[in-house]
C-alpha positions as CSV (number, residue, x, y, z in Angstrom):
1,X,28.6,-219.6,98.9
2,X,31.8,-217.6,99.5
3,X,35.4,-218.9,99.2
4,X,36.1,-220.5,102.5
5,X,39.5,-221.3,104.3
6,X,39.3,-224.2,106.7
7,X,42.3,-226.2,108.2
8,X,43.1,-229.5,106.7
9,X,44.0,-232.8,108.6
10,X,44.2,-236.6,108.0
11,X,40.2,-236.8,109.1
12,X,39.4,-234.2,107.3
13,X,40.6,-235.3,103.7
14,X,39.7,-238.5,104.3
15,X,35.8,-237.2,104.4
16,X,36.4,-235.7,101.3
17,X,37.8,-239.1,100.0
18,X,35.1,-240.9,101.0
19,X,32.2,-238.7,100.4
20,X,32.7,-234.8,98.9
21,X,28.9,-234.3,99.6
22,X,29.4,-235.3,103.7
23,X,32.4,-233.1,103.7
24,X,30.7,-229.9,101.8
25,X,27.8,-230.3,104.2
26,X,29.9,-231.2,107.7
27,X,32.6,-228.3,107.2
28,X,31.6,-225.9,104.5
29,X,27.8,-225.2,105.0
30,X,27.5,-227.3,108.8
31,X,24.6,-228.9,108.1
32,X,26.1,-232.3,108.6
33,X,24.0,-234.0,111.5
34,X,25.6,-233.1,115.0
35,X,27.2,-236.2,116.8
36,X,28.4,-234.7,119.8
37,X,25.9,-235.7,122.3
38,X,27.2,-239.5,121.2
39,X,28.7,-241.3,124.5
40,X,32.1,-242.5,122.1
41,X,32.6,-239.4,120.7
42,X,32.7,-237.8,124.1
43,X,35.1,-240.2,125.4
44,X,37.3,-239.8,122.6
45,X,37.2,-236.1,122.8
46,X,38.0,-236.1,127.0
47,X,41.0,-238.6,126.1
48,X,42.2,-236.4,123.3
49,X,41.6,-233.5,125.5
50,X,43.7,-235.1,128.4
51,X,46.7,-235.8,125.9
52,X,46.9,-232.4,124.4
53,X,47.0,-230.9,127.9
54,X,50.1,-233.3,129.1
55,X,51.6,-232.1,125.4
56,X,51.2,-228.7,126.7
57,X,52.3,-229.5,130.0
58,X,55.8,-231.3,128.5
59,X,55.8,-227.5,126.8
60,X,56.1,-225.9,129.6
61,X,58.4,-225.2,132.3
62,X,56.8,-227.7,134.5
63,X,56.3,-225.8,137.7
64,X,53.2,-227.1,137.8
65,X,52.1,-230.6,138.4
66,X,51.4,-232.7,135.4
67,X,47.4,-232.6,134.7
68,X,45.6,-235.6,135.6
69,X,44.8,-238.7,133.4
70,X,43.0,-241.8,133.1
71,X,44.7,-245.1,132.8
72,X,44.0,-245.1,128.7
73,X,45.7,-241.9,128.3
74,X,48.6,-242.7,131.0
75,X,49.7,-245.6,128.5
76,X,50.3,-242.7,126.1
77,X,53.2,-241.0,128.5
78,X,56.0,-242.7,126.8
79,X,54.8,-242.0,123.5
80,X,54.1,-238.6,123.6
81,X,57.6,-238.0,125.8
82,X,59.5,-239.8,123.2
83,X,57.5,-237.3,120.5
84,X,58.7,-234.1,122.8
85,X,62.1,-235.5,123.2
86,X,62.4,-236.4,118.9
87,X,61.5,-233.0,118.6
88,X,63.7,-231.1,120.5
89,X,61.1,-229.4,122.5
90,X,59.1,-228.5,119.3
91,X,55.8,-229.7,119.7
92,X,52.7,-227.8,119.1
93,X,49.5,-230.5,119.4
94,X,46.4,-228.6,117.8
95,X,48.3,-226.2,115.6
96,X,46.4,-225.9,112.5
97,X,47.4,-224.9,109.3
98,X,45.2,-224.2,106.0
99,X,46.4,-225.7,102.5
C-alpha cells in the first residue's frame, strides 16, 4: 500500500480509537461494508446536507432565497447564525484539512 493522505475529523479519529482495523479497512483500502443504502444514514446525510447549504447561503450575499428545510434542521437556524455571526463571516462548513 502506498502512503495515503486523507482528511481527519472528530468521526474519523474516533474509528481509529475504537478500532484501527475498521478504520484501515473503511478509509485506507475501502473495503469497510457500505452503509449508505441504510434509511438513518440517509436521513442524517439529507439533514446534514440541508445545514451546510443554509451555511453557504449565510455565506453569501443572499440575493437568493434561503434553501428550504425541514422542521429538524429549521431548529438549527439560530445556532448556525449565532456560528456565522461569532465568526465574523468566517465560516467554511465542509472545509477539510489533512494532518
Amino acid at each position: 500500500m502506498e502512503n495515503a493522505t486523507i482528511a481527519l475529523s472528530f468521526s474519523r479519529l474516533s474509528d481509529y480509537e475504537t478500532c484501527p482495523l475498521k478504520f484501515k479497512q473503511k478509509y485506507l483500502d475501502k473495503t469497510y461494508p457500505d452503509d449508505s443504502n441504510n434509511p438513518a444514514f440517509a436521513k442524517g446525510n439529507a439533514l446534514h446536507k440541508q445545514m451546510e447549504d443554509y451555511t453557504v447561503w449565510l455565506t453569501s450575499d443572499r440575493s437568493e432565497p434561503p434553501p428550504k428545510m425541514t422542521t429538524v434542521t429549521q431548529a438549527a437556524v439560530p445556532m448556525l447564525e449565532g456560528l456565522y455571526k461569532a465568526s465574523n463571516g468566517n465560516l467554511f462548513p465542509e472545509k477539510q484539512l489533512a494532518v
